[in-house]
BAKOL-730394 format. One line per field, with one value per residue: residue number from 1; z, y, x of N, C-alpha, C, O in turn. Coordinates in steps of 0.02 Angstrom, whole numbers, plus 50000, padded with zeros to 5 digits. Layout:
<nodes>
n	(NUM,...)
n_w	(Z,...)
n_v	(Y,...)
n_u	(X,...)
ca_w	(Z,...)
ca_v	(Y,...)
ca_u	(X,...)
c_w	(Z,...)
c_v	(Y,...)
c_u	(X,...)
o_w	(Z,...)
o_v	(Y,...)
o_u	(X,...)
</nodes>
This chain:
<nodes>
n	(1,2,3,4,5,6,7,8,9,10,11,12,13,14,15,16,17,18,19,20,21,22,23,24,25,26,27,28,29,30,31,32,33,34,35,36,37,38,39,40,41,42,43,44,45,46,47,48,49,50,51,52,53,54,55,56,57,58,59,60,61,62,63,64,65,66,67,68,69,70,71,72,73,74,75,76,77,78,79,80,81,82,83,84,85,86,87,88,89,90,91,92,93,94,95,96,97,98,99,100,101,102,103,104,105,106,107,108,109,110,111,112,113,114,115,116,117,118,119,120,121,122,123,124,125,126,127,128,129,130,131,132,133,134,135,136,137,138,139,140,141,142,143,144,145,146,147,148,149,150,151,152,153,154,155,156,157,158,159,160,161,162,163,164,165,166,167,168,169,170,171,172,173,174,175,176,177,178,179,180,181,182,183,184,185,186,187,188,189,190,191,192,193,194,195,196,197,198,199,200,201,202,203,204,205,206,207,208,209,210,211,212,213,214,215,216,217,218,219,220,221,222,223,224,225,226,227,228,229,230,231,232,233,234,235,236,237,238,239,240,241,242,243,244,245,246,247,248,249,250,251,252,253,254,255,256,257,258,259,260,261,262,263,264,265,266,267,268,269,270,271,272,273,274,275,276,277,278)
n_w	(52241,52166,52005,52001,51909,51879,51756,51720,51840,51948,52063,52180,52235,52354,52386,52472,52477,52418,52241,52194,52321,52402,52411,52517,52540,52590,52679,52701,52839,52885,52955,52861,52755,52624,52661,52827,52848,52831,52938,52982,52855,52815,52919,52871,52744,52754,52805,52700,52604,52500,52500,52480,52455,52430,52421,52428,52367,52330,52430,52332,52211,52082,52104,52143,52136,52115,52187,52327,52327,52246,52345,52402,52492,52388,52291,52325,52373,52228,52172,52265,52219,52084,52105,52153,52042,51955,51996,52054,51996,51846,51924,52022,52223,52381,52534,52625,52730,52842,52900,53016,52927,52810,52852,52853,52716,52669,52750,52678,52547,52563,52582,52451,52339,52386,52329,52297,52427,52518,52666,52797,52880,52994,53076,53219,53164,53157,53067,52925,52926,53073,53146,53116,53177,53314,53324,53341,53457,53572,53686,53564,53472,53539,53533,53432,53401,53307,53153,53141,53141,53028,52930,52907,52793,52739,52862,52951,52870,52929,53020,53052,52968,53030,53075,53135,53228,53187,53199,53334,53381,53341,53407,53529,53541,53536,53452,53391,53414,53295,53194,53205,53144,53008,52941,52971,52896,52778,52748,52736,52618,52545,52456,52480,52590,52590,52508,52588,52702,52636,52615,52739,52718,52622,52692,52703,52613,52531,52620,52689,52610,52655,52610,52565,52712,52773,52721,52724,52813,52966,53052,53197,53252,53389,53502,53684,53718,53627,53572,53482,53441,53512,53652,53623,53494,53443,53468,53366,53290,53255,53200,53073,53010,52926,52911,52987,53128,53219,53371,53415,53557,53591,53735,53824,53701,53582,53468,53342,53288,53192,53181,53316,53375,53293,53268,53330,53259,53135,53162,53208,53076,52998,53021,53041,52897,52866,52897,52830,52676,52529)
n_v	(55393,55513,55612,55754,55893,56005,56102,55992,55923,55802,55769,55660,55639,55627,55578,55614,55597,55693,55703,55833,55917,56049,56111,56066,56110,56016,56035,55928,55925,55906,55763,55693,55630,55652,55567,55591,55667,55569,55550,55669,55692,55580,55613,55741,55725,55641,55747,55782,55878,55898,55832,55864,55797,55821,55745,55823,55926,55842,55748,55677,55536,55590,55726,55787,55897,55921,56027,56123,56250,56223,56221,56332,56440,56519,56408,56315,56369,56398,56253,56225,56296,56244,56115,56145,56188,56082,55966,56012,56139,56251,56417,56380,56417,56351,56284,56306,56211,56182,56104,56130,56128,56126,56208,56329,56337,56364,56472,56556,56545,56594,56731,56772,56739,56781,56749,56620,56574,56532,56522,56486,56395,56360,56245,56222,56282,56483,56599,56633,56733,56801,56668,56677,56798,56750,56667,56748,56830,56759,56622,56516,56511,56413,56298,56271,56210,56105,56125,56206,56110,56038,56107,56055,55974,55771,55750,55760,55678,55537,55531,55517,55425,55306,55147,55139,55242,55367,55337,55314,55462,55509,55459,55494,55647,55622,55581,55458,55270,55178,55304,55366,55223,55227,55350,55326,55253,55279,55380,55320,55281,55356,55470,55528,55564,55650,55750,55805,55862,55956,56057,56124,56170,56264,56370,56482,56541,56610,56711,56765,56870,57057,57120,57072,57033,56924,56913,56826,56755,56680,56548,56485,56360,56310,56217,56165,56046,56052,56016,56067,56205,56348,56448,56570,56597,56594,56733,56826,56787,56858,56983,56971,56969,57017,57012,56911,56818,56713,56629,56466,56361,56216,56111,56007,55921,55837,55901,55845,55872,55821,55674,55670,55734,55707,55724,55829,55929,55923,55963,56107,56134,56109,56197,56327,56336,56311,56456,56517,56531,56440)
n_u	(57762,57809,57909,58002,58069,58235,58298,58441,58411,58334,58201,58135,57980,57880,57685,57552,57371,57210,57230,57160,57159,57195,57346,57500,57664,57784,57951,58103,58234,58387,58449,58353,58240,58112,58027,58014,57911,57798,57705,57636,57596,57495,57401,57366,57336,57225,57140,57106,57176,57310,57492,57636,57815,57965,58121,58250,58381,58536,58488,58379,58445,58443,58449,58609,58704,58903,58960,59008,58945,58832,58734,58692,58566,58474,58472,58411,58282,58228,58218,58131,58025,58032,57978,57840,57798,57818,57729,57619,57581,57607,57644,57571,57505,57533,57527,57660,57781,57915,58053,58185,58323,58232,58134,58201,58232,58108,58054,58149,58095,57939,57975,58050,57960,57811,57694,57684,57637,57528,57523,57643,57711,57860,57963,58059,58180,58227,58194,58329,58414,58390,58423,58552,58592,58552,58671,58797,58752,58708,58709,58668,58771,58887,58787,58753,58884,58924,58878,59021,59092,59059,59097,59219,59338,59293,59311,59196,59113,59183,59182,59022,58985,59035,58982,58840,58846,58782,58642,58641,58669,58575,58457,58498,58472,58339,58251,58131,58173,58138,58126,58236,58327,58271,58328,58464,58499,58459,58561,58670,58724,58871,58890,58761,58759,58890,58819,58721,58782,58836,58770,58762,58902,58897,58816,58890,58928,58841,58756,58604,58522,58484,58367,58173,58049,57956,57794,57676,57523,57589,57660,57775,57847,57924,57995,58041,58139,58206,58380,58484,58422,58396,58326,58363,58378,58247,58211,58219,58130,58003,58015,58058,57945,57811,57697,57540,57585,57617,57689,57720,57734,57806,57799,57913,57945,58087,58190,58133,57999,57910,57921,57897,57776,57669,57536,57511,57585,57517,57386,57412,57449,57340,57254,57297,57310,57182,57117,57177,57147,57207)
ca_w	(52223,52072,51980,51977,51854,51856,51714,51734,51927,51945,52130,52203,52275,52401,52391,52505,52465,52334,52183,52200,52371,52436,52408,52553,52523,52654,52655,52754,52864,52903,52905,52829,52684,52626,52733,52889,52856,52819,52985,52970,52796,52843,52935,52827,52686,52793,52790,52615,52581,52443,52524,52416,52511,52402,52417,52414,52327,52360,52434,52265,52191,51997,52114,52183,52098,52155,52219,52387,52305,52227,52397,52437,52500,52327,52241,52370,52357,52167,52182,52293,52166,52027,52125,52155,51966,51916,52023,52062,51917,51841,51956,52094,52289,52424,52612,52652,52827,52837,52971,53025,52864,52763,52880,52819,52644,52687,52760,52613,52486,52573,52588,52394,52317,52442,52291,52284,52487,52570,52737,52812,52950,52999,53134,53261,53146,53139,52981,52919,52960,53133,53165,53120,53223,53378,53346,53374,53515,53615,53689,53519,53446,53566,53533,53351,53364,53240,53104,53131,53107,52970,52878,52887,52736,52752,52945,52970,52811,52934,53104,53045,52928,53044,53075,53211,53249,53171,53236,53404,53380,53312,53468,53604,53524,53537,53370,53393,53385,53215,53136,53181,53089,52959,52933,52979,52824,52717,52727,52733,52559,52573,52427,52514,52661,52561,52487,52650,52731,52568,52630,52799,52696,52574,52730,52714,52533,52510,52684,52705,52620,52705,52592,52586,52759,52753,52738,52721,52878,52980,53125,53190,53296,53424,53564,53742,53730,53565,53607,53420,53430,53582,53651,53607,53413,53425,53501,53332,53211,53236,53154,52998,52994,52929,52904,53034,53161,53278,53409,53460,53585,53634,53818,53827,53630,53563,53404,53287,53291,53163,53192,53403,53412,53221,53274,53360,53210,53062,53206,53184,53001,52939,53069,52988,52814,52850,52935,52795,52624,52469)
ca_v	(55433,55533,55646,55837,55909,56064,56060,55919,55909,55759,55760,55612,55694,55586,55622,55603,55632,55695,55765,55867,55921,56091,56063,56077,56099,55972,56020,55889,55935,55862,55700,55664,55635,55683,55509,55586,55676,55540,55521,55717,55709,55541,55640,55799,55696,55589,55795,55820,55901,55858,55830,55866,55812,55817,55736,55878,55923,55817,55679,55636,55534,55625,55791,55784,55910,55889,56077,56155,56308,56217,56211,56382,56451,56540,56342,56274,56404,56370,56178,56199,56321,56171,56047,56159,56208,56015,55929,56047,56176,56324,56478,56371,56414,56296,56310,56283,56204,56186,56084,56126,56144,56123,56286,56374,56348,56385,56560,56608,56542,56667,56798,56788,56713,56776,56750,56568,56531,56531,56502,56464,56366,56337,56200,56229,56332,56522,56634,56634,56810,56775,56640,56720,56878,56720,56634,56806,56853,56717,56523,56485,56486,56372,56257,56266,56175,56040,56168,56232,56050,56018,56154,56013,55916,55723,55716,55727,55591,55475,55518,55493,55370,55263,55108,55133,55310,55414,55292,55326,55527,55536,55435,55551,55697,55633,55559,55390,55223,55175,55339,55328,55183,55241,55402,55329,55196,55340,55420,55274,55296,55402,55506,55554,55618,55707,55792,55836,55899,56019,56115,56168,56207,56330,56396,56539,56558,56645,56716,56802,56953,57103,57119,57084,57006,56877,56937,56799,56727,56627,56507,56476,56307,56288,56134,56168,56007,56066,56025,56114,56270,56360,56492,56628,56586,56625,56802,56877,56782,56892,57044,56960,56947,57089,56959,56888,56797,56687,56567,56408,56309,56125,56085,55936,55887,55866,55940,55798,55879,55800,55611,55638,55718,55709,55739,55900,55970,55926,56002,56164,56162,56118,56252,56372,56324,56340,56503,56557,56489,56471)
ca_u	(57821,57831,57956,57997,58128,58229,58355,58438,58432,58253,58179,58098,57931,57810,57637,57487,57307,57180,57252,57105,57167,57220,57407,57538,57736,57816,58008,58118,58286,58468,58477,58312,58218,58045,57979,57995,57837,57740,57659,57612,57556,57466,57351,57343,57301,57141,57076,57063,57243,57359,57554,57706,57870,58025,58213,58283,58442,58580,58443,58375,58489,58429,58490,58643,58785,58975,59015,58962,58913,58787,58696,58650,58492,58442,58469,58377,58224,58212,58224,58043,57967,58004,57942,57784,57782,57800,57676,57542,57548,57646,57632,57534,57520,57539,57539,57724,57800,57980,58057,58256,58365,58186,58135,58263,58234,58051,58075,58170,58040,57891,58020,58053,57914,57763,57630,57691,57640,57464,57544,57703,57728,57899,57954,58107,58226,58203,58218,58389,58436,58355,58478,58632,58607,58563,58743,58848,58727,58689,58722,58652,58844,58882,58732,58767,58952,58916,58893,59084,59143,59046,59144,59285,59346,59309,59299,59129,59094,59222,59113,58948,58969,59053,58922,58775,58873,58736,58589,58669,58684,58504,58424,58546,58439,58263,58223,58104,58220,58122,58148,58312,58328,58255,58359,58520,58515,58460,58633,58738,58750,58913,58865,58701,58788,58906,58796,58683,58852,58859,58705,58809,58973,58871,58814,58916,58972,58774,58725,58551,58532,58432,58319,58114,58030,57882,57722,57620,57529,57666,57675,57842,57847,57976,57991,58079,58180,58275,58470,58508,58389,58383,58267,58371,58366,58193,58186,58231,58095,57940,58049,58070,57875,57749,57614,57506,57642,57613,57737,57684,57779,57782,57834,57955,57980,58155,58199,58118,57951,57876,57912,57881,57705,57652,57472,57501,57607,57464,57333,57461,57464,57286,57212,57333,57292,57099,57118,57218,57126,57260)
c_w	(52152,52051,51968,51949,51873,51813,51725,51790,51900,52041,52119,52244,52295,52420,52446,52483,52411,52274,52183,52253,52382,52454,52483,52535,52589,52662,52710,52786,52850,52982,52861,52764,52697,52674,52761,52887,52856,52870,52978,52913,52782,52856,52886,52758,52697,52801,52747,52587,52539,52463,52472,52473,52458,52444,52400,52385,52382,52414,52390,52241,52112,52023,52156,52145,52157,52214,52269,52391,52258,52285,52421,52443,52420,52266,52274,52370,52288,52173,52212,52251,52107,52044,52135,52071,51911,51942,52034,51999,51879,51862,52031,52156,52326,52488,52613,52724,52788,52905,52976,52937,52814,52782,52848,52747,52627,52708,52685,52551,52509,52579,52524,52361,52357,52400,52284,52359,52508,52641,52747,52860,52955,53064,53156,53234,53119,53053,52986,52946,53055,53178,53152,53164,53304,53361,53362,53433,53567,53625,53605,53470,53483,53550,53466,53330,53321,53177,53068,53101,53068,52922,52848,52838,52765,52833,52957,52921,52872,53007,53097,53007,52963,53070,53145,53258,53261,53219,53298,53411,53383,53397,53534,53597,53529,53488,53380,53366,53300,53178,53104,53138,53036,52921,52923,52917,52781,52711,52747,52692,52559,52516,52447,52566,52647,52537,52540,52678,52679,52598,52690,52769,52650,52611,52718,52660,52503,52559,52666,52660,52661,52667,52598,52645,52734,52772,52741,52794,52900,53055,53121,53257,53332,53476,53592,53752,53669,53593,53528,53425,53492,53599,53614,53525,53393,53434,53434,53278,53194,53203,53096,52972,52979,52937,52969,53064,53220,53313,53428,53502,53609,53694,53789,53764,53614,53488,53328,53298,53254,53137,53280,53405,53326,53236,53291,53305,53159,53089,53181,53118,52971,52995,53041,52926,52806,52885,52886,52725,52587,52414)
c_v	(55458,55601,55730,55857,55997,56066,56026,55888,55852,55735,55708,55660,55637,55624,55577,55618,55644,55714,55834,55917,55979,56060,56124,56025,56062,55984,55988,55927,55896,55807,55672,55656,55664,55618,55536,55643,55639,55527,55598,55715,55637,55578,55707,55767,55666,55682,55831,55857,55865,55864,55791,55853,55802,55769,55768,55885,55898,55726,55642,55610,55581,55707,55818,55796,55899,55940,56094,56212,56308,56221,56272,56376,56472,56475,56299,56291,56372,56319,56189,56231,56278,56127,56057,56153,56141,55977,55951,56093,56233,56379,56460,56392,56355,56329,56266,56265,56153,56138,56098,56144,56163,56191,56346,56385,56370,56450,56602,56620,56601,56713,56828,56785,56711,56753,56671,56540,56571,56551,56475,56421,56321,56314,56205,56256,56417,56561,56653,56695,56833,56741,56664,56749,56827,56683,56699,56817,56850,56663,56489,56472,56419,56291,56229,56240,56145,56099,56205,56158,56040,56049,56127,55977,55845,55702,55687,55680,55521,55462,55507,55439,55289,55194,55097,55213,55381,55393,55343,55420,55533,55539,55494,55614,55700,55601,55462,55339,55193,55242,55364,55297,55199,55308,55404,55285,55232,55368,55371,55275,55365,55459,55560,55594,55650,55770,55837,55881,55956,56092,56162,56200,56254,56381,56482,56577,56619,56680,56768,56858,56987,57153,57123,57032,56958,56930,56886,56759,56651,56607,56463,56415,56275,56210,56147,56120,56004,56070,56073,56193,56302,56419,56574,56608,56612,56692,56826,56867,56852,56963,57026,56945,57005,57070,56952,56843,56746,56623,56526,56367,56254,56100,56016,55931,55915,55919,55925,55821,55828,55723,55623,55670,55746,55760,55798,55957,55964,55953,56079,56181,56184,56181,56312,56388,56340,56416,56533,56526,56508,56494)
c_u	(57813,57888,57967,58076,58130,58293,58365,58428,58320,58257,58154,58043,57883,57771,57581,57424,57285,57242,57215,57133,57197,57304,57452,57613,57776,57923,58052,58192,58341,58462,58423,58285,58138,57975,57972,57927,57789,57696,57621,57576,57508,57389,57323,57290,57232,57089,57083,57148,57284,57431,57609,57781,57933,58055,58210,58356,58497,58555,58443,58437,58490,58475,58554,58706,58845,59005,58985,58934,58865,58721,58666,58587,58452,58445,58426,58295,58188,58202,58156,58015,57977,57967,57847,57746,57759,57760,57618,57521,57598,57637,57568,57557,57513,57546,57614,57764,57868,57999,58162,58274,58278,58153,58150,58237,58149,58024,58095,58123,57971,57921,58018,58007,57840,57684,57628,57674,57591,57494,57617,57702,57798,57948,58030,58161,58186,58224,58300,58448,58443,58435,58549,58640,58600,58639,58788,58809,58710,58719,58711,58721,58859,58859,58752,58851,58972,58924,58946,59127,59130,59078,59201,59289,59333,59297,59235,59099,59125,59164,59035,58937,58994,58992,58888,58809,58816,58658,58601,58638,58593,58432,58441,58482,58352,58207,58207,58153,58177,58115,58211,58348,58339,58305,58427,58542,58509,58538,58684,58752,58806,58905,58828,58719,58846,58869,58744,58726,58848,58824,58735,58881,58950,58873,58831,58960,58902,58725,58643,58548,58480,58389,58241,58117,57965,57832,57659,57593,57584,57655,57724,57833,57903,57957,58067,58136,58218,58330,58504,58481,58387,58344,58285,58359,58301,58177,58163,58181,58034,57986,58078,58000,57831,57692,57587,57570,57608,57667,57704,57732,57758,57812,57839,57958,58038,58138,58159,58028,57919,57854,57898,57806,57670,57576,57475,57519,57543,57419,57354,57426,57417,57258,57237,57297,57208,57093,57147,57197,57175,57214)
o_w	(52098,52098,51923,51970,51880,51833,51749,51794,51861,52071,52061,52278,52253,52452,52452,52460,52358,52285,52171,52229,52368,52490,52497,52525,52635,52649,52766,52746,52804,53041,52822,52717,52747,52700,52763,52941,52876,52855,52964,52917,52728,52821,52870,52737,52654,52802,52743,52527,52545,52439,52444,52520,52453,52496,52351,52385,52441,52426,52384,52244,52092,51988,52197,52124,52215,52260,52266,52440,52229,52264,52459,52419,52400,52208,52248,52367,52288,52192,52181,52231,52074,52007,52131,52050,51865,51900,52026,51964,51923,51817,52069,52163,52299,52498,52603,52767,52740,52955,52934,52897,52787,52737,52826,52725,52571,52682,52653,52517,52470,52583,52516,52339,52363,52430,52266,52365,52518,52664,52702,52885,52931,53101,53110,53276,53080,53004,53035,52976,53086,53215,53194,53201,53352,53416,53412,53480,53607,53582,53587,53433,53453,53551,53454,53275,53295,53157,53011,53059,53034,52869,52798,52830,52820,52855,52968,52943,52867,53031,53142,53012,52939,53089,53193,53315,53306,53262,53307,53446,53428,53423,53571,53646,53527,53488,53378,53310,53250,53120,53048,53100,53007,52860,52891,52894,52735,52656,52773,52693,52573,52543,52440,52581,52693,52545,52530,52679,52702,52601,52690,52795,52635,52597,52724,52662,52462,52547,52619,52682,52696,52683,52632,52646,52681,52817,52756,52830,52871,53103,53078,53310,53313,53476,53564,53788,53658,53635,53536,53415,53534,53548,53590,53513,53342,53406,53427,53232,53142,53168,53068,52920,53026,52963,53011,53020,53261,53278,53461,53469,53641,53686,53753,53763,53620,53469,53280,53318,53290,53101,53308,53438,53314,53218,53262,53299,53147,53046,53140,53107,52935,52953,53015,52909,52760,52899,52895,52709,52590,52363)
o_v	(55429,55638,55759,55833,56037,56033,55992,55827,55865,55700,55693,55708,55605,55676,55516,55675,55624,55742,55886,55974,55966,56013,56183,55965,56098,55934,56013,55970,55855,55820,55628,55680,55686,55622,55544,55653,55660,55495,55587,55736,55641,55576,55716,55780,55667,55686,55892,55844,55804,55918,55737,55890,55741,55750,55774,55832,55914,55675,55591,55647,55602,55739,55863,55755,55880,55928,56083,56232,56358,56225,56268,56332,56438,56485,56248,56247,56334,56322,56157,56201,56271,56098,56013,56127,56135,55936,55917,56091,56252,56414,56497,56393,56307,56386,56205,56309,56115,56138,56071,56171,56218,56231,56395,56441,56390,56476,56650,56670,56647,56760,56885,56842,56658,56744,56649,56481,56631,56606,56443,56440,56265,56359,56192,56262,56422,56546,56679,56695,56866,56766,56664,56738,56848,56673,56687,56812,56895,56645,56440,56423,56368,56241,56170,56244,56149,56113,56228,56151,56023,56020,56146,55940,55841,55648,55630,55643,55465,55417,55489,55406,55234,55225,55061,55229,55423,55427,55399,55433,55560,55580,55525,55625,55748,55599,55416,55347,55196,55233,55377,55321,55195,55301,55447,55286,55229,55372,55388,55269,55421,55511,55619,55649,55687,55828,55897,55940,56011,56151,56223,56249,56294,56432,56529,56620,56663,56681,56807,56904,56957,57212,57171,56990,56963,56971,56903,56733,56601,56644,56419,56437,56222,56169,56145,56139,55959,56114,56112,56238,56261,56447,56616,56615,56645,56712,56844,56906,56883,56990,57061,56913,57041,57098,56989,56830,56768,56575,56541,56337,56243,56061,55982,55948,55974,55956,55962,55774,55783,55706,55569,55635,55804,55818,55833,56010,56020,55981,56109,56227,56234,56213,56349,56437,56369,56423,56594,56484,56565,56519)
o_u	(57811,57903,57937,58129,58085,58340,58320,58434,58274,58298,58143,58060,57851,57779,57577,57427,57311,57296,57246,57132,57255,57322,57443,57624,57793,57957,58045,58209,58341,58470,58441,58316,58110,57919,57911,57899,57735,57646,57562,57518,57478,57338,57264,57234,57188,57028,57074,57158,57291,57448,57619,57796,57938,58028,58173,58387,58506,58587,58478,58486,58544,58515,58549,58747,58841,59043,58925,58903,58846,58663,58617,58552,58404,58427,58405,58251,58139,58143,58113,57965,57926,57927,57803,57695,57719,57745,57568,57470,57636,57615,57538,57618,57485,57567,57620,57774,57873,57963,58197,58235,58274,58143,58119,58222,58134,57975,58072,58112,57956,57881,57998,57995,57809,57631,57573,57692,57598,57478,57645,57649,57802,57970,58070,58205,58139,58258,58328,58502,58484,58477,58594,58688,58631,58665,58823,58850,58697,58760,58744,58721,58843,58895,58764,58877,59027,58980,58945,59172,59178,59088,59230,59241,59359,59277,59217,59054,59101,59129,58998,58886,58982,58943,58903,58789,58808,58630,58575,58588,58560,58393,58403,58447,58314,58145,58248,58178,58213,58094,58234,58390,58393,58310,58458,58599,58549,58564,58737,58813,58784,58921,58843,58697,58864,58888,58732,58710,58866,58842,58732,58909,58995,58906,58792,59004,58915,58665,58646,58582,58440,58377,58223,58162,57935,57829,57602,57636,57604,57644,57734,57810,57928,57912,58122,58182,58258,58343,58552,58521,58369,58324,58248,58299,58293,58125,58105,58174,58025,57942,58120,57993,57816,57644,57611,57612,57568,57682,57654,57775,57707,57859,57803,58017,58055,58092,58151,57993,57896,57808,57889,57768,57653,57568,57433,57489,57519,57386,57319,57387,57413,57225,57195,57264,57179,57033,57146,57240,57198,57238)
</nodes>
C-alpha cells in the first residue's frame, strides 16, 4: 500500500508488480475497494506489469469530503490523474480498465485526458453519455432502480447498512461468497457508505457533457448475466469511440467481472496493452 495526494484529499493506492513494470490504472466500482482487483492484478503483475488500484474518493479514509457535489465525474477524473501523477510520474500514461462506477470514471479520463491512456478497457458499464441515452430508451431505466433510491436521504444508509443485508444483496447478484465478505465489511463503516452513496447522488448535479469522444484503443467488456447493465446499455458505446473499438462478451458471468473469472479479464487487458504499447 502506498500513498497518493491531491491537495488535501490522500488515496490509499494497492500496488502489484515491478516498479519497473509497464504501469496499469486499476479503478474499482460500488461497493468495492481497490482489493477487488487483486486477483486480476495478481496475474497482470506475474507478466511483468506494474498495477495501480486506488480507494477512490470517499473509500480512502485521507479522501472522503462531506458534500455530494464533491463526487462528480470531473472530481473523480482528476483524483486518477493524481494518483497517476503521484505513483508513476508527472505526465505519465497507463493502460486504464475501469470496472462499473470505476468504468465510468475511466471513459471520462480517455475522453479528457487521451495523452494520459495507452488503452482503455472498460468492464460492464458503458461510457457515460452511452448510458444515459440507454435509461430514457430502454429496459435499462428499469434495471437501473437502485440508482433512483439512492437519490434518497438516509434510507439507503438504513437498508444497506442493516447487518448481513448488503452480504445478502451482493451474493443475490453474483459476487463470490468471500468477496462478499470482503466488500460488505468494507462499508460497514457508515461513513464509507456514505460516502459511496455520494457518487450516485452527484450523479446528476454534473451530467456528461457532449463534448470530445475516446480515441484511444478501447475494449468494452460486457457479461450476459449482468442484472445492473443490460444489453441495451451497450448498443450506444461504440459511438462514443473514434479509436480502435472492440466488444467482448462473456456468456453466463454476473456483473462482478473481475472477482468471477479474474483470469479471463487480465487475458483481456494484457493482450490489449501488448497490442497497444504505452
Amino acid at each position: 500500500m502506498v500513498t497518493a495526494t491531491r491537495g488535501a484529499l490522500r488515496f490509499d493506492v494497492h500496488t502489484w508488480g515491478p516498479d519497473d513494470g509497464v504501469p496499469v490504472l486499476l479503478l474499482h466500482g460500488f461497493p468495492q475497494t481497490g482489493r477487488s482487483w487483486e486477483a486480476v492484478a495478481t496475474l497482470l503483475a506475474a507478466d511483468g506489469f506494474r498495477c495501480i488500484a486506488p480507494d477512490q474518493r470517499g473509500y480512502s479514509p485521507g479522501a472522503r469530503p462531506p458534500r455530494r457535489r464533491d463526487y462528480v465525474l470531473p472530481e473523480l477524473v482528476a483524483d486518477a490523474i493524481a494518483v497517476l501523477d503521484d505513483v508513476v510520474g508527472p505526465g505519465s500514461r497507463a493502460h486504464v480498465v475501469g470496472h462499473d462506477w470505476g468504468a465510468a470514471v475511466a471513459w471520462s479520463l480517455a475522453a479528457r485526458d487521451p495523452e494520459r491512456v495507452a488503452t482503455l478497457t472498460a468492464v460492464s458499464v458503458p461510457p457515460p453519455r452511452a448510458f444515459l441515452r440507454s435509461l430514457l430508451t430502454s429496459r435499462q431505466g428499469l434495471a437501473s432502480w437502485y440508482m433512483y433510491v439512492f437519490q434518497l436521504p438516509r434510507l439507503p444508509e438504513r437498508l444497506l447498512g442493516a447487518p448481513g443485508r448488503l452480504r445478502a444483496l451482493l451474493r443475490r447478484t453474483g459476487l463470490p461468497p468471500a468477496a462478499a465478505d470482503r466488500d460488505a465489511a468494507a462499508l460497514a463503516d457508515p461513513d464509507r457508505l456514505t460516502a459511496a452513496l455520494n457518487w450516485y447522488r452527484a450523479l446528476f448535479l454534473a451530467p456528461p457533457s457532449f463534448g470530445a469522444k475516446v480515441s484511444v484503443p478501447t475494449r468494452f467488456v460486457w457479461s450476459t448475466g449482468d442484472t445492473a447493465l443490460t444489453r441495451q446499455s451497450t448498443l450506444h458505446a461504440q459511438a462514443e469511440v473514434t479509436g480502435p473499438y472492440e466488444f467482448v462478451e462473456l456468456p453466463g458471468v454476473s456483473h462482478w467481472i473481475p472477482d468471477e473469472v479474474p483470469e479471463q479479464l487480465a487475458e483481456i487487458v494484457a493482450t490489449h496493452a501488448k497490442n497497444h504499447p504505452a
